[in-house]
C-alpha positions in Angstrom: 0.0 0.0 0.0 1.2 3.4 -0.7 2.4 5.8 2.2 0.0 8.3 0.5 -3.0 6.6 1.2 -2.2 6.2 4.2 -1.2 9.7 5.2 -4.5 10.6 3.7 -6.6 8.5 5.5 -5.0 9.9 8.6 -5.2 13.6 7.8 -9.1 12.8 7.0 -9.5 11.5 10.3 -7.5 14.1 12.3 -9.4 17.0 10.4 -12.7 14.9 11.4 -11.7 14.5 15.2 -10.3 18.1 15.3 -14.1 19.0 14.7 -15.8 16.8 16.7 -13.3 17.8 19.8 -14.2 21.3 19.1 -18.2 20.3 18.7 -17.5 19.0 22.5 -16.0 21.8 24.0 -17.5 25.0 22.2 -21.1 23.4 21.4 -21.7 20.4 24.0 -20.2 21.6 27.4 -21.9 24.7 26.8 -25.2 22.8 26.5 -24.4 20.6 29.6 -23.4 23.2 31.9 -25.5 26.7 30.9 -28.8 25.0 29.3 -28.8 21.8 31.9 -28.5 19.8 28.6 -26.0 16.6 29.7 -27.4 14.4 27.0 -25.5 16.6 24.2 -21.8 16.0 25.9 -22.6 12.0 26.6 -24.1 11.9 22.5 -21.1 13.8 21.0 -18.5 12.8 24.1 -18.7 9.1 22.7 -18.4 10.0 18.9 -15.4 12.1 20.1 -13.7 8.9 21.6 -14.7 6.8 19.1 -13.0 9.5 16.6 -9.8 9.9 18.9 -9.2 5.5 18.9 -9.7 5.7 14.8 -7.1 9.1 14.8 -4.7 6.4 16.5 -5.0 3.9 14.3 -4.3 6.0 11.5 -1.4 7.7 13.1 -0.4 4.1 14.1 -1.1 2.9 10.2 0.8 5.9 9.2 3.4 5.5 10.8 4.0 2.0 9.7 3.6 2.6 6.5 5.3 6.1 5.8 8.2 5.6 8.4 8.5 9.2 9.7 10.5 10.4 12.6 9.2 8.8 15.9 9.6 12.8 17.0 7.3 14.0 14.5 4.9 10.8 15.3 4.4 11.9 18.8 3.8 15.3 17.8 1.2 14.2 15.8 -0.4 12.1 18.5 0.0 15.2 21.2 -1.9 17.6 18.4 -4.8 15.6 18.9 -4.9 15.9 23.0 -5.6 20.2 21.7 -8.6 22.2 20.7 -6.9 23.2 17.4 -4.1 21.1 17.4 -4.9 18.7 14.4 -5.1 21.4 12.5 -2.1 22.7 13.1 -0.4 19.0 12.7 -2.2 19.1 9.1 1.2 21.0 8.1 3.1 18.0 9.2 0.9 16.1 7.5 1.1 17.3 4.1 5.0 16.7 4.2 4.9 13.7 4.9 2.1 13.2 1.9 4.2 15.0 -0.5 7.3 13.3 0.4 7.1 10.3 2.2 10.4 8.8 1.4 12.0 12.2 3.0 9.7 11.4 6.3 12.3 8.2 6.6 14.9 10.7 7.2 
C-alpha cells in the first residue's frame, strides 16, 4: 500500500476529530453546563472517543507505513490531545504526503 494513502486517511481523520473535539468543547459543554443539557456531551463525548481511537489507528497505520521520525509521530499524536491542534499538525501532514520517502529521514 502506498504511504500516501495512508497519510491521507489519517489527515481525513485528524481533520474529522479536530471538529468533533471542538463540537464537545465549544457546542456540548456549553449545553451541559448553561442549558442543563447533559445528554448533548454524553451523544457527542462518545463519537469524540470513538473518533480519537480511529485518529490512533491511522497515526499508528501511518506510521508504519510512511516511516516518519518517531519525533514528529508523537507530535502528531500530542496535536490531537488540543482544541486546534490537528489542525495545526495538518502541516506536518502534508510533508509527509508530498514526500514520504524524506519522512524516513
Amino acid at each position: 500500500m502506498p504511504a500516501t494513502n495512508a497519510i491521507s486517511l489519517l489527515r481525513r481523520v485528524a481533520q474529522i476529530e479536530g471538529i468533533s473535539f471542538l463540537v464537545l468543547l465549544f457546542i456540548a459543554m456549553p449545553l451541559k453546563y448553561f442549558a442543563g443539557q447533559p445528554l448533548a456531551v454524553k451523544i457527542v463525548g462518545w463519537i469524540h472517543g470513538v473518533l480519537f481511537v480511529l485518529f490512533g489507528l491511522a497515526l499508528l497505520r501511518a506510521w508504519i507505513v510512511a516511516k516518519p521520525p518517531f519525533p514528529q509521530v508523537v507530535w502528531i499524536f500530542t496535536s490531537g490531545l488540543l482544541p486546534f491542534g490537528p489542525f495545526f499538525a495538518d502541516r506536518t501532514l502534508v510533508g509527509w504526503e508530498k514526500k514520504p520517502e524524506e519522512a524516513r529521514v
